[in-house]
C-alpha positions as CSV (number, residue, x, y, z in Angstrom):
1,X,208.5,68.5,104.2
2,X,206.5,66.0,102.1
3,X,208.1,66.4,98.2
4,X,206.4,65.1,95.2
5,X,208.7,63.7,93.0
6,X,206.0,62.2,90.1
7,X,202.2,63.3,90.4
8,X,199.4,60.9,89.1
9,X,197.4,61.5,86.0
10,X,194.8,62.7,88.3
11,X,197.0,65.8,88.9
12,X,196.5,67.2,85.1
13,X,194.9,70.2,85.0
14,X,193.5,72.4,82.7
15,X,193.0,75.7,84.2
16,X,189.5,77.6,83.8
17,X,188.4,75.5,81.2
18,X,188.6,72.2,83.2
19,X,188.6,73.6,86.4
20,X,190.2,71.3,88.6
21,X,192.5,73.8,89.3
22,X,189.9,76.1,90.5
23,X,188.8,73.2,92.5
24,X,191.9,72.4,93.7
25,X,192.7,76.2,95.1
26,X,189.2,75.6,96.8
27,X,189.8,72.4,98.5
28,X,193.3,74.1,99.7
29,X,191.5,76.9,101.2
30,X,188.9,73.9,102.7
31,X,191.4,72.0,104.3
32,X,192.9,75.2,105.7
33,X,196.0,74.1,104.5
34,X,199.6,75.7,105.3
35,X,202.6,74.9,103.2
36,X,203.5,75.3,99.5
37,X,201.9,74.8,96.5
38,X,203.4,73.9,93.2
39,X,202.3,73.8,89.6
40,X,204.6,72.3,87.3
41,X,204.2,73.0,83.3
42,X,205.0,70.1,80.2
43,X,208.1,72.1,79.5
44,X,209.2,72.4,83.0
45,X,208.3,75.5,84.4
46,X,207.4,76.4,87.9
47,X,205.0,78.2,89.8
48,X,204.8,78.1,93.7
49,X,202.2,79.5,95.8
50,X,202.9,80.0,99.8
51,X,199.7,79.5,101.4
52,X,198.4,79.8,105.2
53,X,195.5,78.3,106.7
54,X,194.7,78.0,102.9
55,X,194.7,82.0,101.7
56,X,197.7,83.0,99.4
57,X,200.7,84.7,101.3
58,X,202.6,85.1,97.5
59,X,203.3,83.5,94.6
60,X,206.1,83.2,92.5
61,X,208.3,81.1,89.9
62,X,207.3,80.8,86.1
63,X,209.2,82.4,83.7
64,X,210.4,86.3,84.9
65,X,210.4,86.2,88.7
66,X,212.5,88.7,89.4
67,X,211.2,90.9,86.0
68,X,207.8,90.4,87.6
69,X,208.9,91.9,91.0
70,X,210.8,94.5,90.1
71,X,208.2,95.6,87.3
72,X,205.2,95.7,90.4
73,X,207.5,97.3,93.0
74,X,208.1,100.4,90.3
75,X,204.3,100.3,89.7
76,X,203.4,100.5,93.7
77,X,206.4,101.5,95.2
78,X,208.4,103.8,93.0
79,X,210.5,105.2,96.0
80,X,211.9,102.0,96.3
81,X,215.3,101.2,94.5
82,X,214.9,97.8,92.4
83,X,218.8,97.3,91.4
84,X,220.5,94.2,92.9
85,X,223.2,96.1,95.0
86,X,220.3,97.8,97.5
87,X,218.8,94.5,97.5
88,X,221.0,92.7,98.4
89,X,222.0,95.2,101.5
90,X,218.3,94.6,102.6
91,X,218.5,90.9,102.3
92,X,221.6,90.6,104.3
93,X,219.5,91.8,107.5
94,X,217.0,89.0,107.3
95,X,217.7,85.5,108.7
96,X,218.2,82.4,106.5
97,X,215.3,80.7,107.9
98,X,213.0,83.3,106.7
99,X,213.7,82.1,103.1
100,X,211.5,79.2,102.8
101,X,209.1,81.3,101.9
102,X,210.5,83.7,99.3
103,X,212.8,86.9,99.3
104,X,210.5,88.4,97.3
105,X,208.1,88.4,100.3
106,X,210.4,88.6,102.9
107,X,211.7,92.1,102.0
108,X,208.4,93.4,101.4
109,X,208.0,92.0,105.6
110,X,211.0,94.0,105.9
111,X,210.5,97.2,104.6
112,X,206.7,97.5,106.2
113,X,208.2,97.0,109.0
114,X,211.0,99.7,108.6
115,X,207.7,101.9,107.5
116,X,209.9,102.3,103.8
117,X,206.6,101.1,102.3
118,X,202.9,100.9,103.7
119,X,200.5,97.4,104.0
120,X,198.6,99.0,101.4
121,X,201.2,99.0,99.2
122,X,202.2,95.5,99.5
123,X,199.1,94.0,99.3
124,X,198.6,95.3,96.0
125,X,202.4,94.0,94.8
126,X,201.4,90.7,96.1
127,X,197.5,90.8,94.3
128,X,199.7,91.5,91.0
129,X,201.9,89.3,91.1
130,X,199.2,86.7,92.3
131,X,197.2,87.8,89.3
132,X,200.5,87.5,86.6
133,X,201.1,84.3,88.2
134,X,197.5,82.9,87.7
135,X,197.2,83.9,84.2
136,X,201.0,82.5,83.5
137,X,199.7,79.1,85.0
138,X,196.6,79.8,82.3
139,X,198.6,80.2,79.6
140,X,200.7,76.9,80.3
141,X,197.2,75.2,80.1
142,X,198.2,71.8,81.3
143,X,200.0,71.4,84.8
144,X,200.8,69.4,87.5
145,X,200.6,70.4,91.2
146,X,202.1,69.2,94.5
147,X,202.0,70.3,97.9
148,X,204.6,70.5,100.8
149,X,203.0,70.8,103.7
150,X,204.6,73.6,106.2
151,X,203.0,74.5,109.2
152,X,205.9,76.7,110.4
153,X,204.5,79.3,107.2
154,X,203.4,82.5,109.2
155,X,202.1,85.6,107.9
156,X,203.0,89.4,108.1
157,X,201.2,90.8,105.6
158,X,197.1,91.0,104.4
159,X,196.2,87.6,103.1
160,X,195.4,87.0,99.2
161,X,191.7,85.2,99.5
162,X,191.9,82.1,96.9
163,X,188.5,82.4,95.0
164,X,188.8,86.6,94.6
165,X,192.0,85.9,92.7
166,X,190.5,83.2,90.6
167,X,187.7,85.3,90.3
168,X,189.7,88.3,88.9
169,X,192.0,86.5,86.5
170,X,189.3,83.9,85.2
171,X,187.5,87.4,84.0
172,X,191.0,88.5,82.2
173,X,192.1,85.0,80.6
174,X,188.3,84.5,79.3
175,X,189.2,88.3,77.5
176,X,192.5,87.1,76.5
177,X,191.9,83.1,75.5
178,X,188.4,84.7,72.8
179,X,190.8,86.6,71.1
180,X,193.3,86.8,68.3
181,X,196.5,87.2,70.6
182,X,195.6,84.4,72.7
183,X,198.4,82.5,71.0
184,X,201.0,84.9,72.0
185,X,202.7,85.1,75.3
186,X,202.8,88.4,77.4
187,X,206.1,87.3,78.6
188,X,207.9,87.9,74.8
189,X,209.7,91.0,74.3
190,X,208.4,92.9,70.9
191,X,211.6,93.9,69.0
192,X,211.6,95.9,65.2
193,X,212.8,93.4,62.5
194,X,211.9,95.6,59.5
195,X,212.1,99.2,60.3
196,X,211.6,100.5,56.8
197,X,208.6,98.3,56.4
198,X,207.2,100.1,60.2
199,X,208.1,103.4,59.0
200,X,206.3,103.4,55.8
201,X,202.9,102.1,57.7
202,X,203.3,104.4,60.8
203,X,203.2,108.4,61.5
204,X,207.1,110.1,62.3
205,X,205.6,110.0,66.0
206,X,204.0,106.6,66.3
207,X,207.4,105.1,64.8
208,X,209.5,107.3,67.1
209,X,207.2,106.0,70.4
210,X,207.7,102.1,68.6
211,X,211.3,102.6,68.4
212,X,211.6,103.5,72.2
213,X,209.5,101.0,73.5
214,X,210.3,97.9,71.1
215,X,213.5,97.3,72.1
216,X,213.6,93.7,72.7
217,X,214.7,94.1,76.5
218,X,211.1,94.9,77.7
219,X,208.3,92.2,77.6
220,X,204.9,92.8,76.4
221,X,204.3,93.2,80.3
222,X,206.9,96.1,80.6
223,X,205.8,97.8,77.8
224,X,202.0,97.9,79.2
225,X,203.9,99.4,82.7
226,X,205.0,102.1,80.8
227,X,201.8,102.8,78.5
228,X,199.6,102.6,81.4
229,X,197.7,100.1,79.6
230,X,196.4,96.5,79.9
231,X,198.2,93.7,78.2
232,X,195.1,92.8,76.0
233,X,194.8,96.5,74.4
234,X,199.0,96.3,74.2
235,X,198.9,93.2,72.4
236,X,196.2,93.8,70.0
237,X,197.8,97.1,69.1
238,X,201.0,95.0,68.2
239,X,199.5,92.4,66.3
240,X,199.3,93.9,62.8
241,X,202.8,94.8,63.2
242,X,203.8,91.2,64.9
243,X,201.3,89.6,61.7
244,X,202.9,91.6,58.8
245,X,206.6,90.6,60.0
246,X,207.4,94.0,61.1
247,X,207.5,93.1,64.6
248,X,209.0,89.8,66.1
249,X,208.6,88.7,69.5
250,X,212.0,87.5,71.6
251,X,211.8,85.1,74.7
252,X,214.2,87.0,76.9
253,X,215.9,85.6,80.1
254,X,215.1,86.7,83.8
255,X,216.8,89.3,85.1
256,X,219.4,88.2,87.9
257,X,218.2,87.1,91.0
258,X,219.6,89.5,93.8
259,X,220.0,86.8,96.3
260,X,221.7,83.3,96.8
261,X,220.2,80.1,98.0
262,X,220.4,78.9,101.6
263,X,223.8,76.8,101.5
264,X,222.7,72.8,101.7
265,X,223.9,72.3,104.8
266,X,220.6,74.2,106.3
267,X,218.2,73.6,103.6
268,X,215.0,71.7,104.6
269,X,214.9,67.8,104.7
270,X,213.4,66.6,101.9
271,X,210.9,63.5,103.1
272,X,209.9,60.7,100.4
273,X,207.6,58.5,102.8
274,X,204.9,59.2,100.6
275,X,206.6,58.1,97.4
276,X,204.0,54.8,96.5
277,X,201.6,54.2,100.0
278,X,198.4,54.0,99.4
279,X,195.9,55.5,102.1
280,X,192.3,54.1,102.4
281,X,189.8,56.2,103.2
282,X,186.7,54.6,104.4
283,X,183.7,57.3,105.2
284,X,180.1,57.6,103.7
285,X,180.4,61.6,102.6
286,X,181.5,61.9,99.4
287,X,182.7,65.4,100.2
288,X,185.0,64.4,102.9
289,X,186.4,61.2,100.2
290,X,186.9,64.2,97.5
291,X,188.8,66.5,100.1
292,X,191.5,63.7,101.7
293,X,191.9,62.7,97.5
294,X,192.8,66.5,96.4
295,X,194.9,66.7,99.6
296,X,196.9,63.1,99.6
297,X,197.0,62.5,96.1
298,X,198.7,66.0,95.2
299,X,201.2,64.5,98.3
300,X,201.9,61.7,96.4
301,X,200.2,59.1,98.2
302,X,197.6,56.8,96.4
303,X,194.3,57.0,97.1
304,X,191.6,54.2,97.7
305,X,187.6,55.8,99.0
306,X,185.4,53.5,100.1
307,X,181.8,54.9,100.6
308,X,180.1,51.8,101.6
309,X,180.8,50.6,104.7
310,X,179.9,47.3,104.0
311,X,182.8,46.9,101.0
312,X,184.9,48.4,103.4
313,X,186.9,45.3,104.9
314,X,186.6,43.5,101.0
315,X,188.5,46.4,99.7
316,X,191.1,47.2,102.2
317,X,192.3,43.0,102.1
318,X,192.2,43.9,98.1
319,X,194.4,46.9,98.4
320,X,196.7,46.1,101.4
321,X,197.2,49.8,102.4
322,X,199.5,51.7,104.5
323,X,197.0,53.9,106.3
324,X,193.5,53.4,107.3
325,X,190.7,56.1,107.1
326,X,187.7,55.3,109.2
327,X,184.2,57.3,109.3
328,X,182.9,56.7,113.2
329,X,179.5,56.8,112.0
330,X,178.0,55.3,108.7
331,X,174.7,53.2,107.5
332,X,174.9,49.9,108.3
333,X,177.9,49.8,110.3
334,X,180.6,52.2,112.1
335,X,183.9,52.9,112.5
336,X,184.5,50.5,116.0
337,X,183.0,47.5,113.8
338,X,185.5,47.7,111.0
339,X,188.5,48.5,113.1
340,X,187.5,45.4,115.5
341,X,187.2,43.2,112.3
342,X,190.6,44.5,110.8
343,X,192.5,43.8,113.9
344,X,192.0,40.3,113.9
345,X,193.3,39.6,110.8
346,X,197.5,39.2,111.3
347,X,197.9,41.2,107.8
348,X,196.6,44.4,109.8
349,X,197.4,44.2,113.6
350,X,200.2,46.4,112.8
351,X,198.3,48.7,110.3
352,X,197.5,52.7,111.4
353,X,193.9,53.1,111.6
354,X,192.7,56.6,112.1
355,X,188.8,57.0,113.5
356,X,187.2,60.7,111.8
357,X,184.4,61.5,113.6
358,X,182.0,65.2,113.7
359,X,182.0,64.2,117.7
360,X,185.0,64.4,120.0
361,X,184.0,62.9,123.1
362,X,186.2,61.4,125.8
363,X,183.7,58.3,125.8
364,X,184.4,58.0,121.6
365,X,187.9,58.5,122.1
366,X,188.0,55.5,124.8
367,X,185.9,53.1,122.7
368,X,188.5,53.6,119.7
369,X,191.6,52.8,121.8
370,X,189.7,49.8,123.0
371,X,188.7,48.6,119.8
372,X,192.6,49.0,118.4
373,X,192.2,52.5,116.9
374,X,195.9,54.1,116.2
375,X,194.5,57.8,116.5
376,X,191.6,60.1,116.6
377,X,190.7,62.9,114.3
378,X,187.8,65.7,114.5
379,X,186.0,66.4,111.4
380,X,186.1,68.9,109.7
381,X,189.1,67.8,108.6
382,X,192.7,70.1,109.2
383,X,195.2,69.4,105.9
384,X,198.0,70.1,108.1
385,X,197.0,67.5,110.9
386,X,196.1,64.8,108.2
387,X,199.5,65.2,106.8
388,X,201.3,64.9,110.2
389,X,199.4,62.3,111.8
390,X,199.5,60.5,108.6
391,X,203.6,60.7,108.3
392,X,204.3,60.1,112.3
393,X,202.7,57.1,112.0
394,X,204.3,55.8,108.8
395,X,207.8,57.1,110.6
396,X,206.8,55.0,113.3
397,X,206.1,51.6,111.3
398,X,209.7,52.5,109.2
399,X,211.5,52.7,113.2
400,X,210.0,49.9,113.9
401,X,211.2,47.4,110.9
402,X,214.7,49.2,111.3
403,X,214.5,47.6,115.0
């Protein structure tokens, strides 16, 4: 698993307004990528999103996981018993390896299976929670993502399509971010700070339902569960209270999560080849330059594109990189011509160079071996097979220093 420990300025994101993040989700779902996604907020929370072939399996992280969970499970599956102690009995039947997703998603795997719940039903926990998720991530405003690639992530329930969540929570945070509660967090639990002052501006019944629901153990979020409202018309209703000091708003903790870790001794490897290597990628499309930079950069590598063939060879002796991109096909020149030149040079006899090319022949495949060509990848491009080809042939370079 590639981990990144510090992503680069280009990794800022300022979701909806910005959209890179939009565009980022997109390229993911491009690149048919498999692995985890995470966003990282200034103050340090964390959202990760478990995706396959580049559509959402879950999402989770941010401030209330487990609050989030259990508050979607009573909404769609109210047979289903949300304390810790039946929780746990469930999560003692599935393996440890299933938890590099989530447990979150591996009971809901469970329980379909058992027939305790239908598909239906947990396809719409996982569209609320993707949707909560989404708009948290909003909210934060600025972020910063990584990815850890996983190609082991499989999938047992219906698949969360990338732009039809970004779709349906752009049209809530656009409602949300245009209007006065925009500064105010659907996460904070409403609590009465001066009853006497409520009283005296509310009806016996109004005060009695305030007094019931603004406890200060429920969040804005909870309270609009049990209202069978929106968190928009919640919030507004709130805010003369919340403005005229008769209402404060708590940040509460998460409720305890019903399951442990995976002990250390079997948790995943963490890899840090990426930390610092910089990747040239030399190819005349400036859609296939913009796909590899979403896609290495949020792995932590650093990214050079070259789009004229002809700098090509200036800028990779400029750069010195670790990993060599090489379009088959461009004006002026090809891919044969520029690996042929580099390998004369001592500096890169040694250096992977990777041919992309739309056609996979045996003849092209030949030619690239002949001209010094380390490997041979089909375009469209596969996130997952960049990734791997790109840290099996760094491994390699490291093995062969060590000997």
């Amino acid at each position: 698993m590639i981990t990144v420990k510090e992503t680069p300025p280009f990794g800022s994101i300022n979701l909806f307004t910005a959209s890179k993040q939009i565009q980022f989700l997109k390229k993911m779902k491009e690149l048919r990528f498999s692995g985890e996604l995470v966003f990282t907020a200034p103050k340090g929370e964390k959202w990760s999103f478990y995706l396959y072939l580049g559509s959402i399996i879950y999402a989770t992280g941010g401030t209330h996981p487990v609050r989030r969970w259990q508050r979607h499970l009573a909404a769609y599956c109210p047979q289903m018993p949300a304390h810790n102690s039946a929780l746990q009995r469930d999560l003692e039947i599935i393996p440890t390896a299933a938890f590099n997703t989530c447990w979150q998603y591996q009971l809901l795997c469970l329980w379909v299976a058992q027939q305790k719940i239908t598909a239906e039903q947990a396809a719409k926990i996982i569209r609320g929670v993707v949707v909560e998720v989404l708009f948290d991530i909003a909210q934060a405003k600025r972020a910063t993502f990584q990815i850890k690639p996983d190609n082991s992530l499989s999938t047992k329930l219906p698949l969360r399509d990338v732009q039809e969540a970004i779709a349906e929570v752009e049209g809530l945070w656009q409602a949300w971010s245009h209007d006065p509660v925009a500064d105010y967090s659907p996460n904070s639990a409403p609590v009465i700070k001066q009853p006497e002052h409520l009283q005296e501006c509310t009806s016996a019944q109004v005060y009695k339902t305030l007094s019931y629901l603004l406890n200060g153990k429920r969040t804005v979020r909870d309270v609009a569960l049990l209202m069978k409202r929106d968190i928009l018309s919640v919030t507004r209703s709130l805010l003369p209270y919340i403005q005229s000091g008769s209402v404060e708003l708590l940040h509460i903790p998460d409720l305890p999560v019903p399951v442990s870790p995976p002990p250390a001794s079997i948790a995943p490897v963490t890899r840090t080849i990426a930390s610092g290597r910089v990747i040239v990628c030399v190819d005349d499309s400036p859609a296939v330059c913009q796909s590899m930079e979403s896609l290495l950069v949020a792995a932590g590598y650093r990214f050079v594109g070259v789009q004229d063939g002809l700098r090509a060879i200036a800028t990779i002796l400029a750069r010195r990189p670790d990993v060599i991109f090489l379009d088959l096909v461009m004006p002026n020149t090809n891919g044969y011509e520029i690996c042929a030149q580099l390998r004369k040079l001592s500096q890169f006899q040694n250096t992977p160079i990777i041919i992309l090319t739309g056609n996979d022949g045996v003849v092209d495949r030949v030619r690239a071996k002949l001209v010094g060509a380390s490997d041979f990848l089909s375009k469209p491009v596969d996130a997952g097979v960049v990734l791997s080809v790109i840290r099996k042939h760094l491994e390699q370079g490291a093995q062969g220093l060590k000997v």
